[in-house]
N, C-alpha and C positions, 0 to 999 in steps of 0.2 A: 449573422444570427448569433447574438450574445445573449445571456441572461442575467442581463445588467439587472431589470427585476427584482433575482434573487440575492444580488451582491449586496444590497446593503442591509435586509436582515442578516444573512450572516455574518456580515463585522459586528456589527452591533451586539449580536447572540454572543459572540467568542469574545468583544471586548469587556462587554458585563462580565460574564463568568472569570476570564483573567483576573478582572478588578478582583471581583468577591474573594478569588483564589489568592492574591496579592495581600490585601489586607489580613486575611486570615492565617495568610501565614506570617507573615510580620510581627502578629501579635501572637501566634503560635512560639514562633521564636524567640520574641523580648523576655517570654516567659520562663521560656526554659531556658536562656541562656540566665537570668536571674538564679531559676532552683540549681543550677551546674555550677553556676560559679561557688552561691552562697554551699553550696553541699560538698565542694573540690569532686565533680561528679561528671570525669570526661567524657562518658557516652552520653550522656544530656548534654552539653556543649557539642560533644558532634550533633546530635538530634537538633539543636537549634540549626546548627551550620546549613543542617540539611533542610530545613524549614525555609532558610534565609534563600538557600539554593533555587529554589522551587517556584521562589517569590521571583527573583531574578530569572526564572523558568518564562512567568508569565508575563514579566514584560516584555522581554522580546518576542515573545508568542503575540504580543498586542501590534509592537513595532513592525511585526512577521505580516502579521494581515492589514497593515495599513499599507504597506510599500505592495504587497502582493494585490489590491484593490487600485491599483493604480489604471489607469488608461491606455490600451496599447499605443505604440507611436513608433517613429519611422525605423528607428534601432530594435523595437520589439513590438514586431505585427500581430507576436501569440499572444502578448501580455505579460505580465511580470509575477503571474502564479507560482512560479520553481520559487521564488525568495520566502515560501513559507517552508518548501523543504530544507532549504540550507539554515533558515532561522531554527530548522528543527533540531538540525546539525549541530548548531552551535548550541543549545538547550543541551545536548546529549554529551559534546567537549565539555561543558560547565559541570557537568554531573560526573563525570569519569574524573577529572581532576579533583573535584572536593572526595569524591571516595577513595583517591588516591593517597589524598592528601591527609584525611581521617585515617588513613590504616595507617601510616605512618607515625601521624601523632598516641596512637593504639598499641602497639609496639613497643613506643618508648613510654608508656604506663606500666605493660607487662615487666619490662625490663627493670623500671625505678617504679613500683606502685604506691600508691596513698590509698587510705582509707576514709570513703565518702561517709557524710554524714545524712540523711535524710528525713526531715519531718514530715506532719500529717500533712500540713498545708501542700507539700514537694509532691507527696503521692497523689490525694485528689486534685491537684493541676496536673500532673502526668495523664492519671485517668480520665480526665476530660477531656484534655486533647487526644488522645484516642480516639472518642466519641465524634469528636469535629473533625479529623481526618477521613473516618468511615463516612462520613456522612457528605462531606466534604469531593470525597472520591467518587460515590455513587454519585451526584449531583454533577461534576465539571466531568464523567467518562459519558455520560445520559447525554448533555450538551452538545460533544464532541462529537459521536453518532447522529445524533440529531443533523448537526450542517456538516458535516464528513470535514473535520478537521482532526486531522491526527494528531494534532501536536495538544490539542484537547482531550483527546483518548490518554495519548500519553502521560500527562498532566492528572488524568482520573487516576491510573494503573500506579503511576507515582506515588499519590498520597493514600491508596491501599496498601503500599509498600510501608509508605511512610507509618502507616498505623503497625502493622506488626511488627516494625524496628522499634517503636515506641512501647511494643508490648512488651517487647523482650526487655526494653529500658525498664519499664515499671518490675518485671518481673521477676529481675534481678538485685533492683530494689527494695522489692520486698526480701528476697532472700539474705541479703544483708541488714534488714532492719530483724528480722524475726529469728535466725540463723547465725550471722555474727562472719557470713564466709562473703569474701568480694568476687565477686565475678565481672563487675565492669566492664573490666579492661578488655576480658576476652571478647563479652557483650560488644564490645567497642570492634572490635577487629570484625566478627561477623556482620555491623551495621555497616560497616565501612567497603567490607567486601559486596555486598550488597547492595549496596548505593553503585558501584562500579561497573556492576553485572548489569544492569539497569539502564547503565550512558552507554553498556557497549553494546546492549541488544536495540536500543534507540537510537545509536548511530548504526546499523546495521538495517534497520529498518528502514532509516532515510535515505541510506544511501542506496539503495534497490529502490528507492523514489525516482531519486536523479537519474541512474542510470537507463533503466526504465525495467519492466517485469512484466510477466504473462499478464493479458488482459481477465481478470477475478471471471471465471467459468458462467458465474450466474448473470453479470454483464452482457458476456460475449451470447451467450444461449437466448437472451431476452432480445438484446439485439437481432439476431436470426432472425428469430419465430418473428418476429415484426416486421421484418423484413420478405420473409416467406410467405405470411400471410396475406402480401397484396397479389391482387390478379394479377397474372402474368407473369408473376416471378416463379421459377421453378427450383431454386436454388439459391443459397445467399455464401459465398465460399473468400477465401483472404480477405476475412477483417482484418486491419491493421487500424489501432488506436495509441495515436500519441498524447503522453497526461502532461497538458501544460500548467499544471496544479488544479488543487482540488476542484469538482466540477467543470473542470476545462478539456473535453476528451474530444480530438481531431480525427481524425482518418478516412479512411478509403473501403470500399467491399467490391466484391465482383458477383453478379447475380446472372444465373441463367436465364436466358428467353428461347425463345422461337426463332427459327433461321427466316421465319416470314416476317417479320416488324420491319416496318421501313424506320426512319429515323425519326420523324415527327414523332412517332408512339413512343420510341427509346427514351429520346429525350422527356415527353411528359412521365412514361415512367420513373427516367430516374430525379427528375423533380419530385411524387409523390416520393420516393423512397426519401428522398433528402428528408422531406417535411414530416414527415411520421416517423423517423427515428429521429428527427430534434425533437418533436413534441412529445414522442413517449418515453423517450431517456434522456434530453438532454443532450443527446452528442450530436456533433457538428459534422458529417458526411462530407470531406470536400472534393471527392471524385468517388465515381460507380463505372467502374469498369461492367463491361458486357463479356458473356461467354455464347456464343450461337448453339442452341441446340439442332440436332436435327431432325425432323418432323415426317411423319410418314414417309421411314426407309426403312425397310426389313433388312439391307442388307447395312446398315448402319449401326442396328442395334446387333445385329448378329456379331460385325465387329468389334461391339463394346464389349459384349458377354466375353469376346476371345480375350480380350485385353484382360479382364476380370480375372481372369482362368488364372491369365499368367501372374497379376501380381498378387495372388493368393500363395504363388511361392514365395513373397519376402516377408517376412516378420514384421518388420520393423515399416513398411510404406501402411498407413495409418488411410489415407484417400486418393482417392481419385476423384476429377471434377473437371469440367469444363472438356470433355469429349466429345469431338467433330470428324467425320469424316466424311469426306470427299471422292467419292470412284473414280469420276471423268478425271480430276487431276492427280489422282492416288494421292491423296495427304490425310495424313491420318495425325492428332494433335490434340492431346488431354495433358492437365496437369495433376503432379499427384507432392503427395505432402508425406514424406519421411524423417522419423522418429528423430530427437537428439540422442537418444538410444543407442542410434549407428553410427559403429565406429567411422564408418566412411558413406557417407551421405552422399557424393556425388559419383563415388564407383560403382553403389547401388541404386541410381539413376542409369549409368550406364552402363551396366547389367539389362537392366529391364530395357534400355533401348535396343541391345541387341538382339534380346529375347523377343522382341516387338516385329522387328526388321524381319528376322528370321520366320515368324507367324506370318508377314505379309509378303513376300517378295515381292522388289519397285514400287513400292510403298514409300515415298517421302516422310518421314517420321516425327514429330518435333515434340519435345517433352520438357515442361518447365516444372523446372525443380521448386515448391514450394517450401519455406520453413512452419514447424507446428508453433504456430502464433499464438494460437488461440484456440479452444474448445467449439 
């Protein structure tokens, strides 16, 4: 189950807007590297650099989703989605090094300064690009959410950025055209710093891509409820979702039933689950673990309650799920989900097993330590 489908509007969505975004800044740049040069006016030349940056932003962003559109094959059965995160990577090293590279060149302005010259034509080209970045920003961040491409988000958030570095350009421009005081240079070092902040919160972003992150609350909850909502299910508990890039989301759940379903009903059960959570999200289910519940036992449920009792004394154990017990063979076997909160996650597992043991005597005990995955 792929959504080959949907893969090729979204290249197409992301390579148009790249393009637009390419071109625009190209001629964004030619322009101000012109008024920076002709005016000796170094935070306009950083402003182009960063225009130029941006443009080279968007064609690996293109590059990004061309290779990440590729066809799984015997080396990669997931598909080659992650190469939109690392092209992101490399978007964000591109940006951290020209803001690097800018404050440096900013510095040695403050240190030996010149005095920029600026005419009318320099100002209403300044101000207009403004207007093309704001506008520019809302149009490829809109895009970006549209086909959940981040490196198109980023790409919108950038040249929102980019418009109030430019404000500051013009702003200071005026200040020196009307005032007769430079401030450039410093203008320059705050653009410059700013550009850097920028590569370093976008490689920080990407790289909680690769490594991988809590699955987003509202996912994991919509998942549930879809999953809950079918008959027979009495519970949907360890979702685990692996992101093999955008729209690529794999994993496993464990759902209660009935200790009476033979296997024929299991297995069509967890067929329907498969198909209704691809169909309403999109993700790909590739195992449904079962949990047995137990069904008319008073002295089962009485058990459960005890259990309850007790881990009402830890703070930090967030659930319990998947609760059975057995008389004739005394086995008693729930799994419960503790905090990253605790300091020690499996002393406080067993704690509770011998708080458990102690509640049942010759009671076989078995307790699987769950991690908080997910909401």
């Amino acid at each position: 189950m792929q959504k080959a489908a949907q893969k090729d509007p979204r290249e197409k969505t992301i390579a148009r807007v790249s393009l637009l975004s390419i071109l625009s800044n190209i001629a964004l740049a030619a322009f101000k590297a012109v008024i920076g040069l002709t005016s000796s006016s170094i935070s306009i030349v950083l402003d182009a650099v960063n225009n130029l940056s941006d443009a080279l932003s968007s064609i690996i962003t293109i590059i990004g989703i061309k290779l990440a559109g590729k066809k799984p094959d015997k080396e990669h059965p997931y598909g080659h989605g992650r190469i939109e995160y690392i092209t992101a990577s490399i978007i964000s090293a591109i940006i951290v090094y020209a803001g690097i590279t800018a404050l440096k060149e900013s510095i040695e302005k403050i240190i030996r300064p010149n005095t920029p010259s600026y005419s009318n034509a320099a100002l209403i080209i300044l101000a207009a690009a403004i207007l093309v970045k704001i506008f520019l920003g809302l149009y490829v961040k809109a895009a970006g959410k549209k086909v959940n491409s981040k490196a198109l988000e980023a790409s919108g958030d950038d040249a929102r950025n980019d418009a109030l570095l430019s404000a500051s350009v013009l702003a200071s421009a005026l200040v020196m055209r009307f005032f007769g005081v430079s401030l450039e240079a410093y203008v320059s070092v705050l653009i410059s710093l700013f550009i850097t902040k920028s590569g370093v919160e976008m490689f920080k972003d990407t790289l909680d891509d690769i490594l991988g992150t809590r699955l987003p609350k509202k996912t994991a909850v919509a998942v549930k409820e879809t999953i809950c909502n079918i008959p027979g299910v009495h519970g949907a508990y360890d979702l685990f979702l692996n992101d093999y890039g955008p729209n690529r989301l794999q994993g496993s759940v464990h759902v209660e039933v009935d200790d009476t379903m033979n296997a024929a009903q299991i297995d069509e059960l967890s067929n329907k689950i498969t198909m209704e959570v691809f169909n309403e999200h999109g993700v790909i289910l590739t195992a449904v673990g079962i949990y047995s519940r137990n069904t008319n036992d008073d002295e089962a449920t009485s058990a459960k309650e005890k259990v309850l009792n007790i881990l009402e004394g830890y703070k930090n154990v967030l659930q319990m799920h998947g609760f059975y017990f057995d008389k004739d063979k005394k086995i008693i076997k729930f799994d419960i989900i503790i905090s990253f909160d605790s300091k020690d996650r499996e002393a406080e597992c067993q704690s509770v097993m011998q708080e458990v043991l102690e509640a049942f005597p010759g009671y076989s005990v078995k307790i699987n330590l769950d991690s908080d995955t997910s909401d």
